[in-house]
MIKEKOL-855816 format. One record per residue (C-alpha): z, y, x; residue in three letters. Coordinates in nm, 2 decimals, decimal comma, padded with zeros to 4 digits. Last residue first. Layout:
BEGIN
+--------+--------+--------+---------+
:     zz :     yy :     xx : residuo :
+--------+--------+--------+---------+
:      Z :      Y :      X :     ALA :
...
+--------+--------+--------+---------+
//
This chain:
BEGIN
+--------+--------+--------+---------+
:     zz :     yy :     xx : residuo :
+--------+--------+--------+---------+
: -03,97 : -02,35 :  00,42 :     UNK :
: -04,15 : -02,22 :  00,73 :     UNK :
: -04,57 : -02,20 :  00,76 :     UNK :
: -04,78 : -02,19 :  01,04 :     UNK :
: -04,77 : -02,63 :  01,02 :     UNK :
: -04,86 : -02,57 :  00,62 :     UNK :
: -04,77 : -02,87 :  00,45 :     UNK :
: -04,41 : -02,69 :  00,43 :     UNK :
: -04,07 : -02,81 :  00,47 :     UNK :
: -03,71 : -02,86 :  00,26 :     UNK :
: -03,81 : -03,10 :  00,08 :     UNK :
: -03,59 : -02,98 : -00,22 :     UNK :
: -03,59 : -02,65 : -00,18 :     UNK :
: -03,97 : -02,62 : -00,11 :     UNK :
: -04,05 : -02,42 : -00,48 :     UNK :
: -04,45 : -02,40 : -00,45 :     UNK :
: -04,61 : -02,10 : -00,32 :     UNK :
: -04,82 : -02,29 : -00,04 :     UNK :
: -04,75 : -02,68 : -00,08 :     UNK :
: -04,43 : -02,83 : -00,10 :     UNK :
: -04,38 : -03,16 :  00,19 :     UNK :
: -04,36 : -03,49 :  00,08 :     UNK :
: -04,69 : -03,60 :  00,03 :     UNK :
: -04,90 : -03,45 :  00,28 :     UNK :
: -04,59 : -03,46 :  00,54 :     UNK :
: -04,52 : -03,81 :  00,53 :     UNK :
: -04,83 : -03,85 :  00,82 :     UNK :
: -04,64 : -03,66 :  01,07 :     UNK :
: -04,79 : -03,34 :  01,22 :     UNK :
: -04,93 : -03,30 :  01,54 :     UNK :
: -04,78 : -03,02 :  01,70 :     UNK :
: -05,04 : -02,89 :  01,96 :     UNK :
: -04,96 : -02,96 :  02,28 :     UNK :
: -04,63 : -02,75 :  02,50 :     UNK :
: -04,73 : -02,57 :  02,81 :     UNK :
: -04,47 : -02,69 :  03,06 :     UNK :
: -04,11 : -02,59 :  03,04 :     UNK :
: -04,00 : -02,45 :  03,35 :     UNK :
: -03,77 : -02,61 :  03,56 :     UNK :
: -03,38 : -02,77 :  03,57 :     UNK :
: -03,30 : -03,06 :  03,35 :     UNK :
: -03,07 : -02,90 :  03,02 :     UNK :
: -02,72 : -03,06 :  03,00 :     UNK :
: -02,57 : -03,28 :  02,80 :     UNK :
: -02,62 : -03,41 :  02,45 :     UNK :
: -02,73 : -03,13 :  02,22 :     UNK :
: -02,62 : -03,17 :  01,91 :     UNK :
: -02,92 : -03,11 :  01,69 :     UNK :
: -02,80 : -03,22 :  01,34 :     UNK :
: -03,10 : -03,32 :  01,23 :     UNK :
: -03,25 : -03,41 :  00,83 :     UNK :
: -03,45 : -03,68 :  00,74 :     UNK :
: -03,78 : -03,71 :  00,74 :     UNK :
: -03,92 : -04,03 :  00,82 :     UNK :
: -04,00 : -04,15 :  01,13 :     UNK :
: -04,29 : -03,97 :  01,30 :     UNK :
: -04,07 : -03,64 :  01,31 :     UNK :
: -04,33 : -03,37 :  01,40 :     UNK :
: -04,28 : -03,20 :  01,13 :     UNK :
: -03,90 : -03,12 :  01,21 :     UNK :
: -03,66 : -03,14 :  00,93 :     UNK :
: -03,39 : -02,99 :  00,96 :     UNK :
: -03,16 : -02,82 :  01,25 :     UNK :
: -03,38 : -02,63 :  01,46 :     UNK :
: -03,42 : -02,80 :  01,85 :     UNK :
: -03,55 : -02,63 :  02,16 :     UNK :
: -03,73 : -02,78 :  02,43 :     UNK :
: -03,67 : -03,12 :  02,33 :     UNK :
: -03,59 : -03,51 :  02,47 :     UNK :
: -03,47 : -03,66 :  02,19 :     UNK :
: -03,19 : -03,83 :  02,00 :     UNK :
: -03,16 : -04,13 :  01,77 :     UNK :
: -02,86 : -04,40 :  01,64 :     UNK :
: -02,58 : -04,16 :  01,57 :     UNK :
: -02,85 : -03,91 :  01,36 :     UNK :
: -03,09 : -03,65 :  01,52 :     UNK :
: -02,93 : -03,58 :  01,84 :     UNK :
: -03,03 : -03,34 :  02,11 :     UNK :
: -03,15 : -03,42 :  02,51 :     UNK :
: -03,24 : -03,14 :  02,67 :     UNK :
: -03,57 : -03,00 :  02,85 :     UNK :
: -03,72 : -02,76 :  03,06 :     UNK :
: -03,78 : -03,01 :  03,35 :     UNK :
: -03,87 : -03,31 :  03,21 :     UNK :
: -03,64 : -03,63 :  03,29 :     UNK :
: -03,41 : -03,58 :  03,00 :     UNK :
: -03,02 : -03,66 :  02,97 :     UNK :
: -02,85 : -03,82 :  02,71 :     UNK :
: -02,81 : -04,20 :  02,89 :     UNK :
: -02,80 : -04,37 :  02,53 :     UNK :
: -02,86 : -04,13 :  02,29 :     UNK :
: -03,22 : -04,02 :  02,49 :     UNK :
: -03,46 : -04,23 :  02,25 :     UNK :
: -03,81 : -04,18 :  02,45 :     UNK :
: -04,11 : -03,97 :  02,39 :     UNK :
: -03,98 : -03,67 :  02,60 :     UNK :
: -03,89 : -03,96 :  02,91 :     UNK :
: -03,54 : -04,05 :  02,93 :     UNK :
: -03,31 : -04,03 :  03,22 :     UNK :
: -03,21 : -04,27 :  03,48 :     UNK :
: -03,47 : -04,26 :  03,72 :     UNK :
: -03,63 : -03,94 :  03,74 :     UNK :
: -03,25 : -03,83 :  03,72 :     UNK :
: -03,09 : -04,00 :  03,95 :     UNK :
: -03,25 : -03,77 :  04,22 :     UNK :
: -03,06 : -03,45 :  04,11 :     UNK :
: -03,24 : -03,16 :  04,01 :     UNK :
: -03,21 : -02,81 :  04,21 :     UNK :
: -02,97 : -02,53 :  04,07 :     UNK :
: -03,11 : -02,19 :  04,00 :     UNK :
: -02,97 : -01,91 :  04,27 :     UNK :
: -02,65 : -01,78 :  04,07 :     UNK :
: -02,66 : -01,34 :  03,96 :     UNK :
: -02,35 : -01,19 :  03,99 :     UNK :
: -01,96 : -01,16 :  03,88 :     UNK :
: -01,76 : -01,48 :  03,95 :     UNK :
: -01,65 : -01,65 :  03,60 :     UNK :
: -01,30 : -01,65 :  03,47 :     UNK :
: -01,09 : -01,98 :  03,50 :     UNK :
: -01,10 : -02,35 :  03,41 :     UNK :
: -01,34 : -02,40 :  03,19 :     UNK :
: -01,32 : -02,78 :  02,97 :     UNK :
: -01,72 : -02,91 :  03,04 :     UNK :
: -01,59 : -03,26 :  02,97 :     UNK :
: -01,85 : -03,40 :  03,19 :     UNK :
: -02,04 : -03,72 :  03,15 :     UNK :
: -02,11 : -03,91 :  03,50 :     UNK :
: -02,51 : -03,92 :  03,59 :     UNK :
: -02,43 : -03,85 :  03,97 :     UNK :
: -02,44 : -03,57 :  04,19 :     UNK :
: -02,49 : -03,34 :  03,94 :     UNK :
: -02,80 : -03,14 :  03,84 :     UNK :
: -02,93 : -03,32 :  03,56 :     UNK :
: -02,59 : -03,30 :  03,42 :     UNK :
: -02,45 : -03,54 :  03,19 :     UNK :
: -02,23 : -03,55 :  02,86 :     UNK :
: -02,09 : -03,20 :  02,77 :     UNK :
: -02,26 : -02,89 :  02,82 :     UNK :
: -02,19 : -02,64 :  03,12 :     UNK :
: -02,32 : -02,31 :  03,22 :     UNK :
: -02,34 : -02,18 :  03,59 :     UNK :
: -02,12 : -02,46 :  03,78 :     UNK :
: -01,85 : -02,46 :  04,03 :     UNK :
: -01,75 : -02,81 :  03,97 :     UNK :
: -01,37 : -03,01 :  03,87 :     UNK :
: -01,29 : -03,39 :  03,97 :     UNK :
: -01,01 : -03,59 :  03,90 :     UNK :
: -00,92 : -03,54 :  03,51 :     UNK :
: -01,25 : -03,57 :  03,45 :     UNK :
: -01,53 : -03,30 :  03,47 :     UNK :
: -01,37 : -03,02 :  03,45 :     UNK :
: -01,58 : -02,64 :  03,49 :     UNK :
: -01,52 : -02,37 :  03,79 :     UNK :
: -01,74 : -02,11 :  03,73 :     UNK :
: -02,06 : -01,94 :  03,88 :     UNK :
: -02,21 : -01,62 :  03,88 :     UNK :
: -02,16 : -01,53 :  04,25 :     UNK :
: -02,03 : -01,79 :  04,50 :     UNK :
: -01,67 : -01,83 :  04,57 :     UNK :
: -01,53 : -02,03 :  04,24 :     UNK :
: -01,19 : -02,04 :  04,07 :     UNK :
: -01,00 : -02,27 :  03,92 :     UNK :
: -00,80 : -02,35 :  04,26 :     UNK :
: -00,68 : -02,69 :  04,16 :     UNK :
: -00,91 : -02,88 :  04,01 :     UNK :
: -01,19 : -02,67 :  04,20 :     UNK :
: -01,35 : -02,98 :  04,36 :     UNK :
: -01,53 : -02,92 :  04,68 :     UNK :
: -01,95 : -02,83 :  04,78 :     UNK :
: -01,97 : -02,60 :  04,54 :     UNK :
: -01,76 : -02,33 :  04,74 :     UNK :
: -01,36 : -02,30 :  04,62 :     UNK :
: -01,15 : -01,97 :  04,53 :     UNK :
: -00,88 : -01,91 :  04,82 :     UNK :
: -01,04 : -01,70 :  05,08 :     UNK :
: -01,36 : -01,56 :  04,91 :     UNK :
: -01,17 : -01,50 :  04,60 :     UNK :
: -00,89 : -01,32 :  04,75 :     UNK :
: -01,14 : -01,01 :  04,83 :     UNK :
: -01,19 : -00,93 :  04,47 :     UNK :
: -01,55 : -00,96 :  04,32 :     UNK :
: -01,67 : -00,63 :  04,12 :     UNK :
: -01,70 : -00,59 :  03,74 :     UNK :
: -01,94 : -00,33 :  03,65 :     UNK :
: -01,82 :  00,00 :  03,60 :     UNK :
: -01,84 :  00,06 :  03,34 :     UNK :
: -01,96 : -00,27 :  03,14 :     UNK :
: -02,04 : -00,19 :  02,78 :     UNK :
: -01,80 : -00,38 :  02,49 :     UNK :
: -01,97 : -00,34 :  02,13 :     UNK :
: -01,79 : -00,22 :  01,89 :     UNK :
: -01,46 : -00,25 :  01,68 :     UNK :
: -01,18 : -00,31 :  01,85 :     UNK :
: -01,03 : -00,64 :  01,89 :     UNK :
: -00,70 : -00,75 :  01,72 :     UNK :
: -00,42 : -00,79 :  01,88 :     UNK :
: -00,21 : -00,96 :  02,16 :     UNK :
: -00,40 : -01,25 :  02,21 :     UNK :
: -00,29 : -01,48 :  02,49 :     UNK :
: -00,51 : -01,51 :  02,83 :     UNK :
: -00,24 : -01,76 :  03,02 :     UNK :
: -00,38 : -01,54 :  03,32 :     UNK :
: -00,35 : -01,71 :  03,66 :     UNK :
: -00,23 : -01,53 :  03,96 :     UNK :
: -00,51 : -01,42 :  04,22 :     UNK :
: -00,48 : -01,03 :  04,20 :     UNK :
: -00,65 : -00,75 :  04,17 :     UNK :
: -00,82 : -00,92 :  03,86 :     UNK :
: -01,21 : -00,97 :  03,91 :     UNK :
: -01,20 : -01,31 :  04,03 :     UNK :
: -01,03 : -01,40 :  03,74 :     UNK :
: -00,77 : -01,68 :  03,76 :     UNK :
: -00,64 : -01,92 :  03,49 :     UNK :
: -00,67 : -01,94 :  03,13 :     UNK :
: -01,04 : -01,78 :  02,97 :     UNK :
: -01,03 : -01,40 :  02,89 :     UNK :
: -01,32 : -01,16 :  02,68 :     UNK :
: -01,38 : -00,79 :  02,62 :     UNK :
: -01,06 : -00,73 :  02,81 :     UNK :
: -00,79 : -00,48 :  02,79 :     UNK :
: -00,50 : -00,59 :  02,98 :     UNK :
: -00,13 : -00,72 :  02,94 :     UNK :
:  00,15 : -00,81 :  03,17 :     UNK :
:  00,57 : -00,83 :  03,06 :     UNK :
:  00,55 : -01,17 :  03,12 :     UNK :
:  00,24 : -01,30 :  03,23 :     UNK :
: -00,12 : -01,22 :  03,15 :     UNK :
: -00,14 : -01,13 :  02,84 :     UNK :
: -00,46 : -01,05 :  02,62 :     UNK :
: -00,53 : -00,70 :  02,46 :     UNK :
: -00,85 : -00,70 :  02,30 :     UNK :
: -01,24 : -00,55 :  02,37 :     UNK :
: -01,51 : -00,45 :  02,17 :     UNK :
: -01,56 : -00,09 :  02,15 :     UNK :
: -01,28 :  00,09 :  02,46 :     UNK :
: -00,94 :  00,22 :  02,31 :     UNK :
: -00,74 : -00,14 :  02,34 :     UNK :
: -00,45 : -00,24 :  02,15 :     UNK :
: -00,11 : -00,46 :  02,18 :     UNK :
:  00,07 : -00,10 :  02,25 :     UNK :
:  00,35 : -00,25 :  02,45 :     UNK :
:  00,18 : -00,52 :  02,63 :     UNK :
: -00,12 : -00,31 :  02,69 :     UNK :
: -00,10 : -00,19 :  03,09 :     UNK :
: -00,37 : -00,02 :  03,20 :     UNK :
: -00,71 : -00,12 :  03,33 :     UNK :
: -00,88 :  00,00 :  03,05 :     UNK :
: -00,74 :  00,26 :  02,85 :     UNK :
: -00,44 :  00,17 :  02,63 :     UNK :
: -00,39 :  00,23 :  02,23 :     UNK :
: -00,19 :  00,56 :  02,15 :     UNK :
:  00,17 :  00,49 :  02,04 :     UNK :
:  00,36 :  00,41 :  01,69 :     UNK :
:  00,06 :  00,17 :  01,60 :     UNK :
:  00,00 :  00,04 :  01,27 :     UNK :
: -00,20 : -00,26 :  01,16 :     UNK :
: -00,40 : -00,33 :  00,87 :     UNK :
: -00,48 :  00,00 :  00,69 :     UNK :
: -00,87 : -00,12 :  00,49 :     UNK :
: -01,03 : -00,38 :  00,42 :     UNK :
: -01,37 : -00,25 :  00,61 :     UNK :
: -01,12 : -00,22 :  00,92 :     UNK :
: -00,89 :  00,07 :  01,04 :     UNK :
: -00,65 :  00,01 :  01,32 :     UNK :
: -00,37 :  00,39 :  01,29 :     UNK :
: -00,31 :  00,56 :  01,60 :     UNK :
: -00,43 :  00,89 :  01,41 :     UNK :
: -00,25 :  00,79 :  01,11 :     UNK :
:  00,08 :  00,76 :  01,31 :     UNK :
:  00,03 :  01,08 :  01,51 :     UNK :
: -00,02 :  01,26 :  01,21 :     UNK :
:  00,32 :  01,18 :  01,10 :     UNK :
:  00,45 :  01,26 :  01,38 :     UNK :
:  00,27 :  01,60 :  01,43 :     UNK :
:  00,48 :  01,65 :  01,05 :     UNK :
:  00,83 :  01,63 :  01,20 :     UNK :
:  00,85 :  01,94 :  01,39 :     UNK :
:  00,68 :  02,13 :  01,13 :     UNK :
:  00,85 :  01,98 :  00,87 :     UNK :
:  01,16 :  02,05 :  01,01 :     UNK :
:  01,07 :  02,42 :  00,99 :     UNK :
:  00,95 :  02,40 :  00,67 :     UNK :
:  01,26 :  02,23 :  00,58 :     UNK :
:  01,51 :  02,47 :  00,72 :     UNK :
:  01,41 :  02,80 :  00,59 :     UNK :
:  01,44 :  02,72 :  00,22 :     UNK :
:  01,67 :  02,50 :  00,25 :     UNK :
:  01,94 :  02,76 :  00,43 :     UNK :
:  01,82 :  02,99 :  00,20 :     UNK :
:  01,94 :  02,77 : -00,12 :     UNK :
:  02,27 :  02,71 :  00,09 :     UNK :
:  02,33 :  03,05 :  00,10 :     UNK :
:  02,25 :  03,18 : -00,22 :     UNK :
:  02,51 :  02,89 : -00,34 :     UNK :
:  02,77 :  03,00 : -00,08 :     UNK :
:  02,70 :  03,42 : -00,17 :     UNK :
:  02,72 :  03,30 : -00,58 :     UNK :
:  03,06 :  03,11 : -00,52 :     UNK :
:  03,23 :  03,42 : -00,33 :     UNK :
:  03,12 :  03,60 : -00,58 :     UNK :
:  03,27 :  03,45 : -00,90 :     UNK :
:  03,59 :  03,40 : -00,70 :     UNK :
:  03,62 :  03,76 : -00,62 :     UNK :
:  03,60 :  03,84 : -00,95 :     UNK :
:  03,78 :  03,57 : -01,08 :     UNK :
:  04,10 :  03,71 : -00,86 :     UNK :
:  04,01 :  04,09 : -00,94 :     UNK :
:  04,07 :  04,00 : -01,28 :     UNK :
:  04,43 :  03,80 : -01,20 :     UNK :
:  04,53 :  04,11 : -01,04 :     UNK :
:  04,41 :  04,37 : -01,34 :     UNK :
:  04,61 :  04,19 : -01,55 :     UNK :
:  04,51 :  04,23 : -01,93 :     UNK :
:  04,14 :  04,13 : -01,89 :     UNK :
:  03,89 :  04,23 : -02,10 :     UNK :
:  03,81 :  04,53 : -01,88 :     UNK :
:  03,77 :  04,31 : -01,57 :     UNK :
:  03,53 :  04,02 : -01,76 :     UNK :
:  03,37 :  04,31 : -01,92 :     UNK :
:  03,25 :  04,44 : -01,58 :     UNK :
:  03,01 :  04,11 : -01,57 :     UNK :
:  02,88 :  04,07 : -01,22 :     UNK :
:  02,58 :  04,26 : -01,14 :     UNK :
:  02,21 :  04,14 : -01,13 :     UNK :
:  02,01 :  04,28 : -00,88 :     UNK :
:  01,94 :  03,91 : -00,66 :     UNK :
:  01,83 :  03,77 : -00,96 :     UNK :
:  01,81 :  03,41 : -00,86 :     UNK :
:  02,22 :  03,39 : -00,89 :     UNK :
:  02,22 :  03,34 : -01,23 :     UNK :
:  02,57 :  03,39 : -01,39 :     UNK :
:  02,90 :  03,33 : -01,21 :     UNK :
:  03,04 :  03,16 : -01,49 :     UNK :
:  03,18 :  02,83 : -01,25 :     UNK :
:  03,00 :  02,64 : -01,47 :     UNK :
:  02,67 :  02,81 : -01,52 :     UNK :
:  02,70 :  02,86 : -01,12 :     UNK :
:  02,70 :  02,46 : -01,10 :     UNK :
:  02,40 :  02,42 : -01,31 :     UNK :
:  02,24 :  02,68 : -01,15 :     UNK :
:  02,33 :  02,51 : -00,81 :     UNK :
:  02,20 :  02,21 : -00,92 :     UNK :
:  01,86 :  02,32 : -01,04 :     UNK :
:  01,81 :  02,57 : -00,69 :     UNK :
:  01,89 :  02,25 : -00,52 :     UNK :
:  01,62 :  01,99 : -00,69 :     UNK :
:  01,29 :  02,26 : -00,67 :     UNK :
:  01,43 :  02,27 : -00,32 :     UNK :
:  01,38 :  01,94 : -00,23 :     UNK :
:  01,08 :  01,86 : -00,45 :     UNK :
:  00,89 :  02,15 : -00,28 :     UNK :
:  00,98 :  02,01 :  00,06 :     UNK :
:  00,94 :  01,66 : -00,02 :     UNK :
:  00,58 :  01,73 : -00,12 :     UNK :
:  00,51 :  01,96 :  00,17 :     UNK :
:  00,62 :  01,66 :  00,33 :     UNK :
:  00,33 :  01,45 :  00,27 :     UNK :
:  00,28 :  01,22 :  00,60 :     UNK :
:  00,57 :  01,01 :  00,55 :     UNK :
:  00,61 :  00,89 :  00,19 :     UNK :
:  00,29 :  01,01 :  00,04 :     UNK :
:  00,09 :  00,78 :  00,30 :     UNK :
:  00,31 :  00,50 :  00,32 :     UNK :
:  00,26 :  00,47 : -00,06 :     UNK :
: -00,14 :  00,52 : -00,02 :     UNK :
: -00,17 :  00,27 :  00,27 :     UNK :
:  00,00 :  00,00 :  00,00 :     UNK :
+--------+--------+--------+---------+
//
């Protein structure tokens, strides 16, 4: 309820009038009792009949002075009011502001308040658990440790100053935007001493020395410096071993040199017109092994989930999973798609409803 915390806190002019609308009612009230008359006109006078009705002149003079000591306390406590608040409000009302201005706003609305500005990159976050530059999040590094970051993965970053491990935990939510490197990210000195080389496991450093790689599990006895990762085989490894692909620290900043095949590969991996859900790798360069169903996978380019036209066997839907890692090389210049025979009578022709078959007769055409 923005709107509640809105009028409670941020409109004091509407306490302020409320306050003293309140205070001039009571003291009326109380001067009505006491008989001291109105005391909002300033030029009234009291009573003189009160002293000339009176038989003792002493006991008059008493309610006299009674009378007007009680109008000068209620005049000024209405005056004290009336020149306190405003100036209460001023002091109080830059809060306020503060507090909207420091305010997360989403397309549903007030979500999260913030009693101090959001941190500037490279600053600490912990408190604030918010970030000023587009698309990035507070995460924690240890206790007590936070930074801006437009994205974090557990263990060290050879970007940070230093070579401790971040346990990378969400502090907030991200602002809205898109993150911009400025500066770019540059390598820190302690990576080329500690972090690993390809040519040794990473298990236990999680970090890699060469630019644009990062240290990825294999098993539980063997981790890689690698570029990308996908579970299942790599054309690229030593050996045709599946990797769990789990990432085990930030990435090095730069540009990798493409990796080189493996030997095994020409040998162990399937051919583009083979069944790859056995050994799920491919032995064309450009190419990756995805699944249709548990029992068939192939050797493709690319893969849409669907139906593909191409699909001699029936036409059935794929899931595409890809299963392991891409072989190295350009893709050579594919043949024309020949299409299956099913097509011509399962397929919709051109302005007919495809939403059951889900494909067209037309090979330039998309359902």
């Amino acid at each position: 309820c923005w709107w509640c915390w809105f009028f409670c806190c941020c409109c004091w002019w509407c306490w302020f009038f409320f306050v003293v609308a309140f205070t001039i009612v009571f003291v009326q009230l109380h001067c009505q009792r006491q008989g001291c008359g109105s005391f909002l006109n300033m030029s009234e006078e009291i009573d003189p009949l009160i002293i000339h009705d009176s038989d003792d002149e002493h006991c008059a003079a008493q309610i006299l002075g009674q009378q007007r000591r009680t109008h000068n306390t209620a005049m000024t406590a209405v005056w004290i009011l009336v020149a306190g608040l405003p100036l209460a409000a001023l002091v109080l009302s830059p809060i306020g502001l503060n507090a909207v201005s420091n305010a997360t706003w989403h397309r549903d609305g007030l979500v999260t308040m913030h009693a101090t500005p959001c941190s500037d990159m490279g600053h600490n976050c912990n408190e604030t658990k918010c970030c000023k530059a587009a698309g990035t999040r507070c995460y924690g590094k240890q206790k007590g440790w936070a930074a801006c970051r437009n994205e974090c993965v557990a263990g060290p970053d050879p970007t940070d100053l230093y070579p401790s491990p971040w346990r990378c935990t969400p502090l907030g939510r991200y602002t809205p935007g898109h993150y911009m490197w400025h500066p770019p990210p540059k390598v820190q000195p302690w990576v080329r001493m500690k972090c690993s080389n390809t040519s040794v496991s990473c298990m236990e450093t999680r970090c890699c020395q060469d630019a644009g790689l990062a240290c990825f599990q294999k098993n539980s006895g063997w981790a890689g410096c690698k570029t990308m990762c996908s579970d299942g085989p790599d054309p690229t490894d030593a050996d045709n071993l599946p990797w769990k692909c789990k990432q085990l620290g930030g990435r090095t900043p730069g540009t990798a040199p493409p990796p080189a095949t493996a030997e095994w590969v020409s040998k162990l991996c399937a051919a583009k017109s083979e069944n790859c859900v056995s050994n799920q790798c491919c032995r064309d360069p450009g190419h990756t092994c995805f699944q249709k169903n548990t029992t068939f996978a192939k050797c493709l380019h690319m893969c849409a989930k669907g139906i593909h036209l191409d699909d001699l066997d029936n036409w059935k839907n794929w899931t595409c999973k890809q299963l392991g890692g891409r072989t190295p090389g350009p893709v050579l210049t594919p043949k024309p798609q020949k299409l299956a025979p099913w097509i011509k009578d399962h397929c919709a022709d051109l302005h007919e409803n495809c939403a059951l078959s889900k494909c067209c007769k037309d090979a330039n055409m998309q359902c």
